[in-house]
N, CA, C and O atoms as a MOPAC input file, in Angstrom:
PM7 MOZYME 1SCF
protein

 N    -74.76800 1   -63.20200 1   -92.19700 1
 C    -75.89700 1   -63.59300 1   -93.01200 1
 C    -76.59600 1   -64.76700 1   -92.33900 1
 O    -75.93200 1   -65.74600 1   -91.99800 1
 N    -77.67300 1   -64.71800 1   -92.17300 1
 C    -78.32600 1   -65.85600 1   -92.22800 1
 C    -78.60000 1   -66.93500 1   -92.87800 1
 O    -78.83700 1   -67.07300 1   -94.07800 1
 N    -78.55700 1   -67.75000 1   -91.98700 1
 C    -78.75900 1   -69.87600 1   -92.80100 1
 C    -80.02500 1   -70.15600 1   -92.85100 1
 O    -80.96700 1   -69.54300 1   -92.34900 1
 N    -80.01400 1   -71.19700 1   -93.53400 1
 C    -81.25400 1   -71.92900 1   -93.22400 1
 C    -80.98500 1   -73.85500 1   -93.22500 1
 O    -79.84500 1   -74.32000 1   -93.18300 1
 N    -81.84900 1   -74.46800 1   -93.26400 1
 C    -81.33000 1   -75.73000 1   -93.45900 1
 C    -82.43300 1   -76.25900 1   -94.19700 1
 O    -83.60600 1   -76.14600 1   -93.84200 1
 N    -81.81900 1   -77.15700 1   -95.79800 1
 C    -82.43700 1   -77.46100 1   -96.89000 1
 C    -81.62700 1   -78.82900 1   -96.62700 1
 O    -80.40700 1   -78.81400 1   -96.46600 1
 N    -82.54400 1   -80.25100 1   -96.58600 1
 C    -81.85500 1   -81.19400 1   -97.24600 1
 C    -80.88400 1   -81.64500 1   -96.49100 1
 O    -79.89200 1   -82.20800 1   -96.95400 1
 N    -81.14300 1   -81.37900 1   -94.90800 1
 C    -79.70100 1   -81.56800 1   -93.81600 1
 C    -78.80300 1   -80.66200 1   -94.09300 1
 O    -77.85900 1   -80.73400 1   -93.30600 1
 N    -78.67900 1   -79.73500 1   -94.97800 1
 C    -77.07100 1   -79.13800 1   -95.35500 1
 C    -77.95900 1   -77.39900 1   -94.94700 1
 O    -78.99200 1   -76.81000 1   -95.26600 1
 N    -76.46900 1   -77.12700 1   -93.86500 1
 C    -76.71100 1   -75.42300 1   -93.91500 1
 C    -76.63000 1   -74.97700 1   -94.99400 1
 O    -75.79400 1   -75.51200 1   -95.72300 1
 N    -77.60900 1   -73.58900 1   -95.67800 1
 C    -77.38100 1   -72.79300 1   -96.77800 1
 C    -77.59400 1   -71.47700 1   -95.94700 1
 O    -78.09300 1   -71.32300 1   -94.83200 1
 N    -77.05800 1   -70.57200 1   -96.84200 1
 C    -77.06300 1   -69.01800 1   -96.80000 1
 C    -78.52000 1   -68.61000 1   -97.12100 1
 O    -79.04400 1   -69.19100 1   -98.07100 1
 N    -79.14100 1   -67.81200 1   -96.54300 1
 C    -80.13900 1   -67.42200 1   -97.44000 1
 C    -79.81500 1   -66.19300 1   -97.91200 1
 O    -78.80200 1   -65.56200 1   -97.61000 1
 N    -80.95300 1   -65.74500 1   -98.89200 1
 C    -80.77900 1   -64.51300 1   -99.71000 1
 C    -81.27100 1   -63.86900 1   -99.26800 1
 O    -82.27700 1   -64.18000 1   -98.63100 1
 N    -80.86700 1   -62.70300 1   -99.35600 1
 C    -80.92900 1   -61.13300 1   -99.31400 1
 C    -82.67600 1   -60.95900 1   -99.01000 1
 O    -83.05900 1   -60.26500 1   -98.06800 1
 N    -83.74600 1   -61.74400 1  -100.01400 1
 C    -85.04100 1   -61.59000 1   -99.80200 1
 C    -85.22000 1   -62.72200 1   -98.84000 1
 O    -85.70800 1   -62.47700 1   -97.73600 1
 N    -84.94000 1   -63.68900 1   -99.09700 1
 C    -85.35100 1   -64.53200 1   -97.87600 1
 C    -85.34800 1   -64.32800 1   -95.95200 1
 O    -86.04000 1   -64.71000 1   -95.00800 1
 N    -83.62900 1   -63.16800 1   -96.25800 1
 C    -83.81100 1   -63.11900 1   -94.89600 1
 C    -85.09100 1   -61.79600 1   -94.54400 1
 O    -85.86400 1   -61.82700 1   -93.58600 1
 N    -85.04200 1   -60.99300 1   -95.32500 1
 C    -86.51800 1   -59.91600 1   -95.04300 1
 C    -87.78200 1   -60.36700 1   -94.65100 1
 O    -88.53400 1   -60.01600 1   -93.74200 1
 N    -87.86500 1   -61.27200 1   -95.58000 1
 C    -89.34700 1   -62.20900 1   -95.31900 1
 C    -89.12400 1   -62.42200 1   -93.73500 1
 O    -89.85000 1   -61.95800 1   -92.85600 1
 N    -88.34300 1   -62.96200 1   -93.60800 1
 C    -87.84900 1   -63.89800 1   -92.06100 1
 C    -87.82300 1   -63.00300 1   -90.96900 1
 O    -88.13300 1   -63.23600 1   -89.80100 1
 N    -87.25300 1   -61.52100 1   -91.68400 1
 C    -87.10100 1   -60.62700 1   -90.29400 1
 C    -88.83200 1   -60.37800 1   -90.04700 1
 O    -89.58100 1   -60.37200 1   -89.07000 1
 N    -88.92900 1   -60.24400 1   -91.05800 1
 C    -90.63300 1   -59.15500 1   -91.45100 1
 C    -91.87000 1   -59.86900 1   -90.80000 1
 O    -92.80600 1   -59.36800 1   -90.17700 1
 N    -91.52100 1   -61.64900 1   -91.23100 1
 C    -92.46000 1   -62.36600 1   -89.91400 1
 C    -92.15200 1   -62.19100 1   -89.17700 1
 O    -93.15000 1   -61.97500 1   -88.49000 1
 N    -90.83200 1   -62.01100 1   -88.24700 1
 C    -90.29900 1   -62.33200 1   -86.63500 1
 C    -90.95300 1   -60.79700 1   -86.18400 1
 O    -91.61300 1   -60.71900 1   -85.14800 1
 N    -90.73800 1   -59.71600 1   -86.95600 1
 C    -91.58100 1   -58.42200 1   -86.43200 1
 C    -92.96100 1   -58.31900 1   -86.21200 1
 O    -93.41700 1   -57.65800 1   -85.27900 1
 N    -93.80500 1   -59.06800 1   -87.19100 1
 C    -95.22000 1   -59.26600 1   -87.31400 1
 C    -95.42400 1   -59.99700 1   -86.12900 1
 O    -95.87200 1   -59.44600 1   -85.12400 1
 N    -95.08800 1   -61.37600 1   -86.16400 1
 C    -95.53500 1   -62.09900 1   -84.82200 1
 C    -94.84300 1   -61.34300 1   -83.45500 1
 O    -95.63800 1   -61.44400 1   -82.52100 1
 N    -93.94400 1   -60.81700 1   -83.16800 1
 C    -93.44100 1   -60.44800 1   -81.98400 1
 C    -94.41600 1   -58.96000 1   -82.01300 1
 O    -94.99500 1   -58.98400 1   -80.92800 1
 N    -94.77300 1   -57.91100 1   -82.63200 1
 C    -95.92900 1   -57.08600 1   -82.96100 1
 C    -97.61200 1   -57.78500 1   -82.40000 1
 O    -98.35100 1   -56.95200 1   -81.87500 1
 N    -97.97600 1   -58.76300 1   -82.48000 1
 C    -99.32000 1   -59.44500 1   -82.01700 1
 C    -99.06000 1   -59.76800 1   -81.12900 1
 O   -100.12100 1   -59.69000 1   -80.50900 1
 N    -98.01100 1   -60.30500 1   -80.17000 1
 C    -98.12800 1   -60.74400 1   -79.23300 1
 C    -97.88900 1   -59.72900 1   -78.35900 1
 O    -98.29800 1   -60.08600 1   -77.25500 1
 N    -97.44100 1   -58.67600 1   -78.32300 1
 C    -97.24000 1   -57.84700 1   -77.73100 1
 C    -98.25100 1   -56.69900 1   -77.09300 1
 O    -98.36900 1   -56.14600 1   -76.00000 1
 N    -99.09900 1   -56.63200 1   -78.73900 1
 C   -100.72700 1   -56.12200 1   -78.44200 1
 C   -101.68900 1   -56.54000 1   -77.69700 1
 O   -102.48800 1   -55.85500 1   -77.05900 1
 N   -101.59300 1   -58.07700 1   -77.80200 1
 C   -102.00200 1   -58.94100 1   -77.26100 1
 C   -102.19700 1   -59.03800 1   -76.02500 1
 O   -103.17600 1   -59.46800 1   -75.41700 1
 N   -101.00000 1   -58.52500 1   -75.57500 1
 C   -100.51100 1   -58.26800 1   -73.99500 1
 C   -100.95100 1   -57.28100 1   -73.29500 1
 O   -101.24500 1   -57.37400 1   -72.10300 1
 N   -101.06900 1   -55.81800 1   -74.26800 1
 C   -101.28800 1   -55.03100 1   -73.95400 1
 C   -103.22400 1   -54.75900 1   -73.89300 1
 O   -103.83200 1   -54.07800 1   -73.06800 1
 N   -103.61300 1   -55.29200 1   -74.67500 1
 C   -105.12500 1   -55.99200 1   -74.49900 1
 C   -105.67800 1   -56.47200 1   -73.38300 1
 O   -106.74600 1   -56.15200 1   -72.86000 1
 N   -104.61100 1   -57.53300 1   -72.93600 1
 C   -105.12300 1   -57.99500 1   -71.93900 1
 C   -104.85400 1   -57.15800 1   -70.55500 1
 O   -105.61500 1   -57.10100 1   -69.58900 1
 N   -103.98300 1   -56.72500 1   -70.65800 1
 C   -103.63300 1   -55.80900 1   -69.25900 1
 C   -104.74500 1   -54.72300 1   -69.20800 1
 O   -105.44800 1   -54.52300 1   -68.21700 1
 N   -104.83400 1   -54.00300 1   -70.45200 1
 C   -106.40700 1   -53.22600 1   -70.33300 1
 C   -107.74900 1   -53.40500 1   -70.21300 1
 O   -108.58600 1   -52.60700 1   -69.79200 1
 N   -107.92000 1   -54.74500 1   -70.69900 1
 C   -109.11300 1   -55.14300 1   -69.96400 1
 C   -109.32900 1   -55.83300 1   -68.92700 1
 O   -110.39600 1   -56.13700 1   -68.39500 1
 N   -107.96400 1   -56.14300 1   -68.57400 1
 C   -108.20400 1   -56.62300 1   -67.06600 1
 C   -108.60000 1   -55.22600 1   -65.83500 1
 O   -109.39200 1   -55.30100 1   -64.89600 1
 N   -107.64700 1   -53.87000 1   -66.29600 1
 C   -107.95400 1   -52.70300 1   -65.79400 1
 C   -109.90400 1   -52.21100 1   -66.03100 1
 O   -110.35600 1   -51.59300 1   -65.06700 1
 N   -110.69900 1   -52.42300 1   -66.95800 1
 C   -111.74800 1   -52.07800 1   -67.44700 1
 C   -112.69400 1   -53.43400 1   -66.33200 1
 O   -113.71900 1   -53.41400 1   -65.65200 1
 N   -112.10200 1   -54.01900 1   -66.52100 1
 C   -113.14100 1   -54.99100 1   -65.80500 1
 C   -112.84600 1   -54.97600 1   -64.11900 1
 O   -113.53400 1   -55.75700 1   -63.46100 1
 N   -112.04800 1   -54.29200 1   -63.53100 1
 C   -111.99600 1   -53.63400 1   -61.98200 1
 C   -112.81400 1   -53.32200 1   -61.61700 1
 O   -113.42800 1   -53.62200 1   -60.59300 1
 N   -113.12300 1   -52.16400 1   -62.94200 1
 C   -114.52300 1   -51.08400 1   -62.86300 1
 C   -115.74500 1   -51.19700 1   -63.37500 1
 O   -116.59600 1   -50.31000 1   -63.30500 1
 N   -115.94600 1   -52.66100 1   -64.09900 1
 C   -117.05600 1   -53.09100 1   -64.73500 1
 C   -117.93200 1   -52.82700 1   -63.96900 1
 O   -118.87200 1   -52.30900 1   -64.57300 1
 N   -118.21600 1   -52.98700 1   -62.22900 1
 C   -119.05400 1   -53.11200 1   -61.56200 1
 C   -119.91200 1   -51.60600 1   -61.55600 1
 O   -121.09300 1   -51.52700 1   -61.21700 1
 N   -119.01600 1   -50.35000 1   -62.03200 1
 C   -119.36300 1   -49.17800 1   -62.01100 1
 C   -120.03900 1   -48.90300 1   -63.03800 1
 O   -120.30500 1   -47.70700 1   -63.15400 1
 N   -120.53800 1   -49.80100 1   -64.08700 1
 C   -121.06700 1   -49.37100 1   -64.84300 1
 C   -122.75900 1   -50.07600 1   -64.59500 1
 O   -123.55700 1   -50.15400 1   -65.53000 1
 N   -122.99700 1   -50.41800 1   -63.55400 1
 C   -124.34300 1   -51.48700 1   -63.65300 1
 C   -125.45200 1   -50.23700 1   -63.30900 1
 O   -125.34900 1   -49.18300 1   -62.68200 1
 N   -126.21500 1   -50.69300 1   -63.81400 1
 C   -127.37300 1   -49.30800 1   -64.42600 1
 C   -128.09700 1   -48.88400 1   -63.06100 1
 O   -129.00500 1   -48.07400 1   -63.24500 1
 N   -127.88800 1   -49.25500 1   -61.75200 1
 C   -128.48900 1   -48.66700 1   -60.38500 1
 C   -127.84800 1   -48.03500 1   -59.91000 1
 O   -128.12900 1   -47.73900 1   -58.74900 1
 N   -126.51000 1   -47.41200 1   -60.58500 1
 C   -125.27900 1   -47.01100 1   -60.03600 1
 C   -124.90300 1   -45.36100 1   -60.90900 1
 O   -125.49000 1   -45.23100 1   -61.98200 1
 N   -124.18600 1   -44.44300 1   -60.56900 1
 C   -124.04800 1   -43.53200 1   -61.09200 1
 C   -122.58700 1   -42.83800 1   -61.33500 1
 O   -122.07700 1   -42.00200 1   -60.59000 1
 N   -121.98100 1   -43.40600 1   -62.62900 1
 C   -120.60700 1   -43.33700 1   -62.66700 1
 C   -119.73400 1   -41.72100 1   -62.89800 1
 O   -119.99600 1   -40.86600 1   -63.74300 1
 N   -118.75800 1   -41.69500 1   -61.94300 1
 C   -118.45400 1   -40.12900 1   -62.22800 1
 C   -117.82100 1   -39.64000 1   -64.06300 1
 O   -117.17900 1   -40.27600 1   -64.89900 1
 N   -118.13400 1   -38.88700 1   -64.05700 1
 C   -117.39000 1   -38.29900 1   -65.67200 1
 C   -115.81300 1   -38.63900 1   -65.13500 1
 O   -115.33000 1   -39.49400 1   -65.87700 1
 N   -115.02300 1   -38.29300 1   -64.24500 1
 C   -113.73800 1   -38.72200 1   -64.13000 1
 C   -113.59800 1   -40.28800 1   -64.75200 1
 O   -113.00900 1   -40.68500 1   -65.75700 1
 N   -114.36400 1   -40.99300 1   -63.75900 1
 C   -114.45800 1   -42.63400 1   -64.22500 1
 C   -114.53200 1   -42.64000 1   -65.50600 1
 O   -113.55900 1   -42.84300 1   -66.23200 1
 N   -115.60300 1   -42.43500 1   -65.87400 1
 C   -116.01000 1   -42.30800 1   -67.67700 1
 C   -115.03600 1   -42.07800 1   -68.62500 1
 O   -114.79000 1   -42.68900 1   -69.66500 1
 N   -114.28800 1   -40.69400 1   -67.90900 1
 C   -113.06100 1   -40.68700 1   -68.98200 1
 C   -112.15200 1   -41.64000 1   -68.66300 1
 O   -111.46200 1   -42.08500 1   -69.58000 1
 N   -112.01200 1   -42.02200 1   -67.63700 1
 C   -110.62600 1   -43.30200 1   -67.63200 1
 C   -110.86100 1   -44.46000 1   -68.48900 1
 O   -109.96900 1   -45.09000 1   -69.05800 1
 N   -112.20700 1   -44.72400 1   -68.55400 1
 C   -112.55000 1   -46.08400 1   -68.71900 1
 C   -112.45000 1   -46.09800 1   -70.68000 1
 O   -112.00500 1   -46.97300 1   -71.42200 1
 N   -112.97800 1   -44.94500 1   -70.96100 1
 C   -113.05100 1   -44.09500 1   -72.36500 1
 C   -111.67400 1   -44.35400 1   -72.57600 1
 O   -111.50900 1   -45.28700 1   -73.36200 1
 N   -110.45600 1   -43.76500 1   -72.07200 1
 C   -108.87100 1   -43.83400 1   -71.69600 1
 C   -108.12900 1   -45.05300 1   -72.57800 1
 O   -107.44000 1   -45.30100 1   -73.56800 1
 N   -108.98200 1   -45.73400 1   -71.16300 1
 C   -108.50400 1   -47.50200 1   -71.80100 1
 C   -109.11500 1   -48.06400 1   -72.85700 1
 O   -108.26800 1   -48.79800 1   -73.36700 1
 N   -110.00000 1   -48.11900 1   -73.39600 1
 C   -110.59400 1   -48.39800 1   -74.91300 1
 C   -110.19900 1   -48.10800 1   -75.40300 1
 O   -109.83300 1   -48.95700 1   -76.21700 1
 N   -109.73900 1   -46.84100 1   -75.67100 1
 C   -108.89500 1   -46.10900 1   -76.95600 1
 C   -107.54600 1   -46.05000 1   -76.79400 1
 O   -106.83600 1   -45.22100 1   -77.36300 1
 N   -107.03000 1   -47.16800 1   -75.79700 1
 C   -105.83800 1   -46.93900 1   -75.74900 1
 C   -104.61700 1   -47.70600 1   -76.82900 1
 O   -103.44600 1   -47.43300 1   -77.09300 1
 N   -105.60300 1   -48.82200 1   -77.28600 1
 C   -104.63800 1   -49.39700 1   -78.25400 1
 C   -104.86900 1   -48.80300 1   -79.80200 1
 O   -104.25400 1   -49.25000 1   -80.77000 1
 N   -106.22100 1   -47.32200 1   -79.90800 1
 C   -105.94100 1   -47.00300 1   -81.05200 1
 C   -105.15900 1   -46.27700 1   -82.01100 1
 O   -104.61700 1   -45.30800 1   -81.48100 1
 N   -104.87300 1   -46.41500 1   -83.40400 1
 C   -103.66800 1   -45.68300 1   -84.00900 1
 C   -101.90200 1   -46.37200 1   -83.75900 1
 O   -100.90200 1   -45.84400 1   -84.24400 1
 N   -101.90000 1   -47.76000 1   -82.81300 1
 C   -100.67800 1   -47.92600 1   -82.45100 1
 C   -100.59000 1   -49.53800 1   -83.60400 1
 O   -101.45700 1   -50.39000 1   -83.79800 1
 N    -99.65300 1   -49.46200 1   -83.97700 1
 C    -99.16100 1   -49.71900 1   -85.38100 1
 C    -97.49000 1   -50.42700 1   -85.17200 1
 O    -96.93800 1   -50.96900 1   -86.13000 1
 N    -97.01200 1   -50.35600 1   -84.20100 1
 C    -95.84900 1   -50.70200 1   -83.98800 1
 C    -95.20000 1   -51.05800 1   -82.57000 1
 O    -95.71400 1   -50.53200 1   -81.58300 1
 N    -94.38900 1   -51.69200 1   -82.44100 1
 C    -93.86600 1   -52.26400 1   -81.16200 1
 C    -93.37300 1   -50.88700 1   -80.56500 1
 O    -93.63200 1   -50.76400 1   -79.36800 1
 N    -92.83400 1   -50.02000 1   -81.04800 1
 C    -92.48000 1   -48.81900 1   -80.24000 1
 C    -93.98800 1   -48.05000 1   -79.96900 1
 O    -94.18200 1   -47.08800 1   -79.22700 1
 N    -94.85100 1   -48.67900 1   -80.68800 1
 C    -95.99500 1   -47.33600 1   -80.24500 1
 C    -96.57100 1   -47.80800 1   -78.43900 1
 O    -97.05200 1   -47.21500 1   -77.47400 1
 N    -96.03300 1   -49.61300 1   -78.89100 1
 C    -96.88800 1   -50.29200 1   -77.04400 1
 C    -95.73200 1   -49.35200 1   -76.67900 1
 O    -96.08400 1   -48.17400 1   -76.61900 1
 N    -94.22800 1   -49.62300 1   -76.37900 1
 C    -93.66100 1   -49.28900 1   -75.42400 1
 C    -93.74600 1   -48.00100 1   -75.25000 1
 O    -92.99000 1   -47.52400 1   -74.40400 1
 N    -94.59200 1   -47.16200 1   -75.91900 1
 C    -94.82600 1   -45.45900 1   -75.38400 1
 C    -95.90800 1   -45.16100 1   -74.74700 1
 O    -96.00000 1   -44.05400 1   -74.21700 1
 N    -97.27800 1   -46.38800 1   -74.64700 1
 C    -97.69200 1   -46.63200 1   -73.84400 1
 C    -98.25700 1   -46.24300 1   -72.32500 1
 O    -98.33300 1   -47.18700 1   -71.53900 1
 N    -98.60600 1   -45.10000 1   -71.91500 1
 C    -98.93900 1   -44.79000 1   -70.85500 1
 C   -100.42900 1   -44.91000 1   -70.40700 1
 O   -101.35300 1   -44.39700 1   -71.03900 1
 N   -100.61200 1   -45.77700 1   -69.03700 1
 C   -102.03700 1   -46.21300 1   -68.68100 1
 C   -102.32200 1   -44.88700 1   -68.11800 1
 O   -101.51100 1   -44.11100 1   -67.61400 1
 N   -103.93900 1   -44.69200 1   -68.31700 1
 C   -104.35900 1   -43.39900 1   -67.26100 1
 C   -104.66300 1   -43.94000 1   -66.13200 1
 O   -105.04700 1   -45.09000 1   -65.92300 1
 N   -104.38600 1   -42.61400 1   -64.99300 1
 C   -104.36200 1   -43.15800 1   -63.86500 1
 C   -105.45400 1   -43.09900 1   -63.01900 1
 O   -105.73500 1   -41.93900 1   -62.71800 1
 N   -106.26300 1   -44.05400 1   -62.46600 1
 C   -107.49100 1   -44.11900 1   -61.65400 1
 C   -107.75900 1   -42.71900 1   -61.27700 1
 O   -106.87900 1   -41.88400 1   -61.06700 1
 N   -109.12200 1   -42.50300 1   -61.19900 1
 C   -109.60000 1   -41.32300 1   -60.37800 1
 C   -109.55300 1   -41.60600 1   -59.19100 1
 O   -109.87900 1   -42.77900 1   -59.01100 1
 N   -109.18300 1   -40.83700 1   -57.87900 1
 C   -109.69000 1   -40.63700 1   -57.16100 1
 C   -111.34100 1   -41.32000 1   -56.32600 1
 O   -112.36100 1   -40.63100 1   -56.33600 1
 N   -111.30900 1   -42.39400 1   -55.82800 1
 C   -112.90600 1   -42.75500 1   -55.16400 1
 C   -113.45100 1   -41.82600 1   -55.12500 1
 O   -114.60500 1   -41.80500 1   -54.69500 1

């Protein structure tokens, strides 16, 4: 069981207290993780930013990758959904 400390003195916590406790440690370890995964995709999107400047003519392959990575963090809801996670893989120059 889990403690806590009230008043200098270890206590037990309860049954709801420790849920709360797990349920934040899942929530925050859940954001930071997205977080991560955010940033790794737009660091991938901004490689190719340059392919999108309007004198330029981007392939539909590109398009869908780039499409790929935008939608890649949607519908994911859980720490197992990052770690299932698969980046698409560059087209071809």
């Amino acid at each position: 069981m889990a403690t806590k400390v009230v008043n200098n003195q270890v206590i037990e916590m309860s049954a709801e207290e420790e849920k709360q406790f797990e349920d934040f440690r899942t929530a925050r370890h859940f954001k930071i993780r997205i977080e991560n995964l955010r940033q790794e995709r737009n660091f991938l999107l901004r490689e190719t930013d340059w392919m999108a400047n309007s004198d330029l003519t981007m392939s539909n392959d590109w398009k869908t990758y780039r499409q790929s990575l935008r939608d890649i963090t949607n519908g994911i809801t859980t720490v197992e959904d990052i770690d299932a996670v698969v980046f698409p893989e560059k087209p071809s120059e």
